[in-house]
C-alpha positions as CSV (number, residue, x, y, z in Angstrom):
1,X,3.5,-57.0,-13.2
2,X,1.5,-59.8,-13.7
3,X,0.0,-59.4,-9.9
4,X,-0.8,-56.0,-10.0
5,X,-3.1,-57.4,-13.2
6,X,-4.6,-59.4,-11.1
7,X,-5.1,-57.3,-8.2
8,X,-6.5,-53.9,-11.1
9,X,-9.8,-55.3,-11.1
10,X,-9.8,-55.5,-7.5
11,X,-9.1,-51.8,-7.1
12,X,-11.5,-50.4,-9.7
13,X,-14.0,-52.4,-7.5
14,X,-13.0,-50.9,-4.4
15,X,-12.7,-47.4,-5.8
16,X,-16.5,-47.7,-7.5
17,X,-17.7,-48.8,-4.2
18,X,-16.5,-46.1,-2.3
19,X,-19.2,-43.6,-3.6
20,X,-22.4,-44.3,-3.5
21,X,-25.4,-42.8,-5.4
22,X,-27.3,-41.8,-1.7
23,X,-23.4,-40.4,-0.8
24,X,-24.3,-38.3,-4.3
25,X,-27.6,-37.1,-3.1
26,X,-27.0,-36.9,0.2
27,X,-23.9,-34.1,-0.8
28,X,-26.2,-32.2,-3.1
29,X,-28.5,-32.0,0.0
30,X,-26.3,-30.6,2.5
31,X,-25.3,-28.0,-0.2
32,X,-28.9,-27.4,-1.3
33,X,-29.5,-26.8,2.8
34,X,-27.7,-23.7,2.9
35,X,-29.8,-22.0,0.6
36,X,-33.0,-23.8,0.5
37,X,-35.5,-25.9,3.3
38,X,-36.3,-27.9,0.6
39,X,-34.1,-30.8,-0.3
40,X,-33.8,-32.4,-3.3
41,X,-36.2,-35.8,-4.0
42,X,-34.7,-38.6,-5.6
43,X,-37.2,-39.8,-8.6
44,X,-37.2,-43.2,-10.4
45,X,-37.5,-41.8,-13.3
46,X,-34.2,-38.9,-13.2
47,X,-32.7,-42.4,-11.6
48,X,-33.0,-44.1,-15.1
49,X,-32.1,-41.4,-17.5
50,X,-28.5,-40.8,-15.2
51,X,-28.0,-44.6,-15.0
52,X,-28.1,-45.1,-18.9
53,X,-25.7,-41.7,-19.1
54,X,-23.6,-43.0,-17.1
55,X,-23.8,-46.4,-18.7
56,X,-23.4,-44.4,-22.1
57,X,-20.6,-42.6,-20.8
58,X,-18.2,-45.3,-19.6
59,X,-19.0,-47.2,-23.0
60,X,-17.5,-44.8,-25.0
61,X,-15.0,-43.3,-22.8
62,X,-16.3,-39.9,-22.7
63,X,-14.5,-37.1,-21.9
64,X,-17.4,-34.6,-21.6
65,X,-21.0,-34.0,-21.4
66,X,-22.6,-36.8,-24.2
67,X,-24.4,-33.5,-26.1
68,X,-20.8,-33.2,-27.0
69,X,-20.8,-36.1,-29.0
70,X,-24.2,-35.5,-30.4
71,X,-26.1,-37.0,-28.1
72,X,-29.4,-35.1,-27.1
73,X,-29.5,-32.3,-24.7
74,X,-30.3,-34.3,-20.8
75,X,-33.7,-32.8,-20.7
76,X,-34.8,-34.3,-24.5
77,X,-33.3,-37.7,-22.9
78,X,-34.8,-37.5,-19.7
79,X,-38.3,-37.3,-21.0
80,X,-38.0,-40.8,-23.0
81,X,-38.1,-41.9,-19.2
82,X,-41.2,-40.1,-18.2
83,X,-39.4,-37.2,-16.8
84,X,-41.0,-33.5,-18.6
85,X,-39.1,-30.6,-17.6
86,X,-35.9,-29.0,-17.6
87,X,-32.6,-31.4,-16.8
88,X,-29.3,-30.0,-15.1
89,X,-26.6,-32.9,-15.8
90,X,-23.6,-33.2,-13.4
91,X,-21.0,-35.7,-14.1
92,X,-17.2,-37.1,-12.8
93,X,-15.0,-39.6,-14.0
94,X,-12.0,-41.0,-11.6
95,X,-11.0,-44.2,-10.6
96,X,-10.2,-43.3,-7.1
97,X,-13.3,-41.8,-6.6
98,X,-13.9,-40.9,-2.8
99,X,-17.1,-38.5,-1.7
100,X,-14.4,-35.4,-1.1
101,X,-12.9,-35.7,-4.1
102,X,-16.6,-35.5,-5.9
103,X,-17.3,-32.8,-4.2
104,X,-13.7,-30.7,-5.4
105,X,-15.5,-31.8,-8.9
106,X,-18.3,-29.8,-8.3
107,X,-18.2,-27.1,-6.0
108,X,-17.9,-24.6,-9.2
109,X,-20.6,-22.3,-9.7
110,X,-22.5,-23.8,-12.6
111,X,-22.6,-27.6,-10.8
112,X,-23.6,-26.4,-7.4
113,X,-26.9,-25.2,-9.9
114,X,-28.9,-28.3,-8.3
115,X,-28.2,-26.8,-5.0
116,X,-28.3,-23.1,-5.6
117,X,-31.6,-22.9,-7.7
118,X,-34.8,-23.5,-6.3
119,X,-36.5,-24.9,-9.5
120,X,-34.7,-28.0,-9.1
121,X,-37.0,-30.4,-7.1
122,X,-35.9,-34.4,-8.2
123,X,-33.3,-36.0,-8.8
124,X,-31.5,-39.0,-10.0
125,X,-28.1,-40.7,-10.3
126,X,-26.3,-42.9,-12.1
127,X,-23.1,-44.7,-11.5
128,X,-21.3,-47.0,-14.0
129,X,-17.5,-48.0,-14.3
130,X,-15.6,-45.0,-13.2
131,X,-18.1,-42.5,-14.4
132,X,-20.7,-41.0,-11.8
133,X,-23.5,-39.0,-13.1
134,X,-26.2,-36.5,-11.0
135,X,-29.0,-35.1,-13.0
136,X,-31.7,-32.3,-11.1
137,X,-35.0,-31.6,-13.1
138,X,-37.6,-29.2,-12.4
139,X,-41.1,-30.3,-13.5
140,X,-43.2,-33.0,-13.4
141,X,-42.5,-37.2,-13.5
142,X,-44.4,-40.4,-14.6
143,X,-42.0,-42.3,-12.0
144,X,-41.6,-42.5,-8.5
145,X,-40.1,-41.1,-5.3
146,X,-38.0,-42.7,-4.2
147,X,-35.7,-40.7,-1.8
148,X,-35.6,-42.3,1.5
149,X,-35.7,-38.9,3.3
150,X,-39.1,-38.3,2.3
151,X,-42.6,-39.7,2.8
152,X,-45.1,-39.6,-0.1
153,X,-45.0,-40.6,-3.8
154,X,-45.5,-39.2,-7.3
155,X,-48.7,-40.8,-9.3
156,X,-48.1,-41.9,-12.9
157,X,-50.4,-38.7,-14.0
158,X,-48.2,-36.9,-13.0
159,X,-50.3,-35.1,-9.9
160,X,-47.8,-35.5,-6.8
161,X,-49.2,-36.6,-3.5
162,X,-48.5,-35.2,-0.1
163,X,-44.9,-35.1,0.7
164,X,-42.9,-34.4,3.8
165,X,-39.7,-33.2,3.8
166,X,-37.7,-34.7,7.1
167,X,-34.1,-33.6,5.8
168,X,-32.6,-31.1,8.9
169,X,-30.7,-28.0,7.7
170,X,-27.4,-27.7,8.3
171,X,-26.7,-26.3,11.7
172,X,-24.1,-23.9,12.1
173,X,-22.3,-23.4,15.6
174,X,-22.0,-20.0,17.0
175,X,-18.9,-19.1,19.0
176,X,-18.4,-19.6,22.6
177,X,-17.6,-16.9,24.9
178,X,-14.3,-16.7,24.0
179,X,-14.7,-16.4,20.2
180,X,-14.2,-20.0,19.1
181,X,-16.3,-21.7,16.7
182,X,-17.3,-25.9,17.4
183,X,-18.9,-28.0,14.9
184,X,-20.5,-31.9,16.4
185,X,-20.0,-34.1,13.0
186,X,-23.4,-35.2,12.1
187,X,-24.7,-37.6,9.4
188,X,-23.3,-37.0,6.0
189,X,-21.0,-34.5,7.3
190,X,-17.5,-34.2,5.2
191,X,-14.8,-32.0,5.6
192,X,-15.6,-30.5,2.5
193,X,-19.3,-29.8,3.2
194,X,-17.8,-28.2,6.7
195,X,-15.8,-26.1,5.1
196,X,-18.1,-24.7,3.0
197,X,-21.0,-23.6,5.3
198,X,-18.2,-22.3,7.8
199,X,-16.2,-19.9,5.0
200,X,-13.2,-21.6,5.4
201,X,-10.8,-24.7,3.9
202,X,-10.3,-28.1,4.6
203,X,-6.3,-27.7,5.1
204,X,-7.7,-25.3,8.0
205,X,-10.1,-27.4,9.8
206,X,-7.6,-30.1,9.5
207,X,-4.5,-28.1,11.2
208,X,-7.0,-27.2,14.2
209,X,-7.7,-30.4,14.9
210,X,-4.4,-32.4,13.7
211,X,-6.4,-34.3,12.1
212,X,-4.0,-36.5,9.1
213,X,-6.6,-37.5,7.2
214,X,-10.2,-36.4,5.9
215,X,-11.9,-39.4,7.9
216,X,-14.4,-37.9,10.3
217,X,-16.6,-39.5,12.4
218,X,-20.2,-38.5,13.9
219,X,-20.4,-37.3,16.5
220,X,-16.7,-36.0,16.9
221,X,-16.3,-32.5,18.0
222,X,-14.3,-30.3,15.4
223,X,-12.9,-26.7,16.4
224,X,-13.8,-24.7,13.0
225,X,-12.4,-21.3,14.4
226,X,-10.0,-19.9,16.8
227,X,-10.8,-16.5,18.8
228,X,-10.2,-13.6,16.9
229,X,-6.6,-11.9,17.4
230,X,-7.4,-7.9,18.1
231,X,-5.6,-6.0,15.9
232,X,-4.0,-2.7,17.3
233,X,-5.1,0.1,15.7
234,X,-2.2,2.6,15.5
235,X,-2.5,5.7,17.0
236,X,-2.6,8.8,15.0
237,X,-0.1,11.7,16.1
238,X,-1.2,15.1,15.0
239,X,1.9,17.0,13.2
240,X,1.8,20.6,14.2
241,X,2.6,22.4,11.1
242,X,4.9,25.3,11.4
243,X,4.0,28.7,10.2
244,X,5.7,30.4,7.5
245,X,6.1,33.8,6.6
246,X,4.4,34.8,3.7
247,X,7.1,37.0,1.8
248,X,5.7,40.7,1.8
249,X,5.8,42.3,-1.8
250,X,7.4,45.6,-2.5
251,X,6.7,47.6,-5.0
252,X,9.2,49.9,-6.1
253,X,8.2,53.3,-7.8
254,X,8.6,54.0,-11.0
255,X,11.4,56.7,-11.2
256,X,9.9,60.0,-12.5
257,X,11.8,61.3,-15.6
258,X,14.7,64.0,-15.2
259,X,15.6,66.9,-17.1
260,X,18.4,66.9,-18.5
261,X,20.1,70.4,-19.6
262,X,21.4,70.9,-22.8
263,X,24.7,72.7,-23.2
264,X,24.8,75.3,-25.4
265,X,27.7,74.8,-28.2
266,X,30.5,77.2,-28.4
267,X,31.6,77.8,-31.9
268,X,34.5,76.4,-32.6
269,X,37.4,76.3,-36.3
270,X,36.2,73.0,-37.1
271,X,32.9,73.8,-37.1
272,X,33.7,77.0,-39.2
273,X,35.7,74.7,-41.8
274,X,33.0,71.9,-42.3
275,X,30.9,75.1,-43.5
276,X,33.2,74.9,-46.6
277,X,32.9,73.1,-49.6
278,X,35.6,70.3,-49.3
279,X,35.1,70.4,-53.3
280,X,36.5,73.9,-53.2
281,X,38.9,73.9,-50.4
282,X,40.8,71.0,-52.4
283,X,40.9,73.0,-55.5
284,X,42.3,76.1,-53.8
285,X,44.9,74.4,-52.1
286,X,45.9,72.8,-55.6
287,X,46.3,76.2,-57.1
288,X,48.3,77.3,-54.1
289,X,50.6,74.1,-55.0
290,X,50.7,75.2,-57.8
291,X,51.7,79.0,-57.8
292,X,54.5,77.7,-54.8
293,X,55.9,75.1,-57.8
294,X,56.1,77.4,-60.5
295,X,57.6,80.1,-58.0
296,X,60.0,77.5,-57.3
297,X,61.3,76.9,-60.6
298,X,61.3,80.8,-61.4
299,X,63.8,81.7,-58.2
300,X,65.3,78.5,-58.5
301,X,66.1,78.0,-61.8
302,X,65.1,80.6,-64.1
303,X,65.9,83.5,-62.6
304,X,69.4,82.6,-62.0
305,X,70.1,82.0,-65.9
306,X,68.9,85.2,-66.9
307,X,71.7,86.6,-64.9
308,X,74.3,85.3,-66.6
């Protein structure tokens, strides 16, 4: 324990080394050459305002942007240096800080901005502890130019002398004859930067190439692209739709009416007795009763005791 102490120091040393602040510039460059033929210029005074960012940062251990913590916005900071205009503030924190892994920090849309937008013409950086800071302005600077990619300087009033932009864009291979795409490593190429201008991924490049690592030299000839595999287009078969029979409708006719002939009743005894008062024909047959009882009891029963 008490060796890998001794030996922490030692690798924090090692790690801040490994990135550089022209490694910073030099990958906002070769982003900023796929959309513009300007490049950006490195100006004393952006170089000042990142460099006491950065040293700001790592003192108190910031986890964001320092307008976060109340500091100013990077523009209102940037002009105590002499820079007047607007600032666009990039910034990563890692100890094993390596150009590719800077670049994974900022390939979003919002800090690819010093790349992507044209009004951004200077810059500066800033490195301090584990903290590396990038800061584009556009507008005008009491400092210097100081990028060694360019040839000319910027007056303390401001008016900016003649200035020649040397930086190449970044050339892009076009396939050979049988579809496959080549790229020659150049200065301040990375895999990452590769990737990007070609549409494709690091883990691709690498499996082309076998490479086991994301060391690249210049120089080295990298296959970006195998041949593109035609793709069969399936043929289609036409389907020969069977006719069907449309069902014919019939209309049946609507039946005429019949006439129908009506018997003519024949009188008959029941119809002559329901033409008599039930009423009546009850009582009559009561006094018939009647008359047969009492003629009863006068044969029967009478009669016979007169006789004796």
């Amino acid at each position: 324990m008490l060796g890998s102490l001794l030996l922490l120091p030692f690798g924090i040393a090692q790690a801040q080394s490994s990135v550089t602040g022209a490694d910073m510039i030099s990958l906002m460059n070769s982003w900023r050459s796929g959309y513009w033929s300007n490049p950006l210029i490195e100006d004393s005074a952006l170089d000042q305002c990142a460099q006491a960012t950065a040293d700001e940062m790592n003192r108190i251990g910031a986890g964001g942007h320092l307008v976060a913590y109340g500091y100013p916005a990077a523009s209102v900071r940037c002009a105590d240096y002499g820079f007047s205009g607007r600032v666009t503030e990039n910034w990563a924190a890692d100890s094993r800080m390596s150009i590719d892994l800077l670049a994974s920090y900022w390939s979003d849309a919002a800090h690819m901005l010093p790349a992507t937008d044209q009004q951004y013409v200077y810059v500066g950086v800033g490195i301090s502890g584990n903290y590396y800071v990038l800061q584009a302005g556009s507008g005008t600077s009491s400092g210097t130019a100081v990028n060694s990619n360019t040839s000319g300087t910027t007056s303390a009033d401001g008016i900016t002398a003649t200035i020649e932009n040397t930086v190449n864009a970044f050339p892009t291979s076009t396939p050979d004859l049988d579809g496959t795409i080549w790229h020659v490593v150049r200065s301040n190429d990375t895999l990452y930067t590769i990737a990007v201008v070609y549409n494709t991924t690091v883990g691709a490049i690498k499996t082309l190439n076998n490479l086991t690592s994301d060391q690249i030299v210049v120089g080295q000839t990298l296959k970006i692209s195998l041949k593109p595999t035609p793709s069969i287009t399936p043929t289609r078969t036409a389907t020969v739709m069977m006719p069907t029979r449309t069902p014919t409708l019939y209309v049946s006719a609507t039946p005429s009416p019949t006439r129908t002939v009506t018997p003519t009743p024949t009188p008959t005894k029941v119809s002559v007795f329901q033409k008599i008062d039930r009423q009546y024909l009850g009582f009559g047959l009561l006094v018939l009763s009647a008359i047969g009882f009492f003629v009863v009891i006068f044969f029967f029963f009478i009669r016979p005791r007169f006789k004796k």
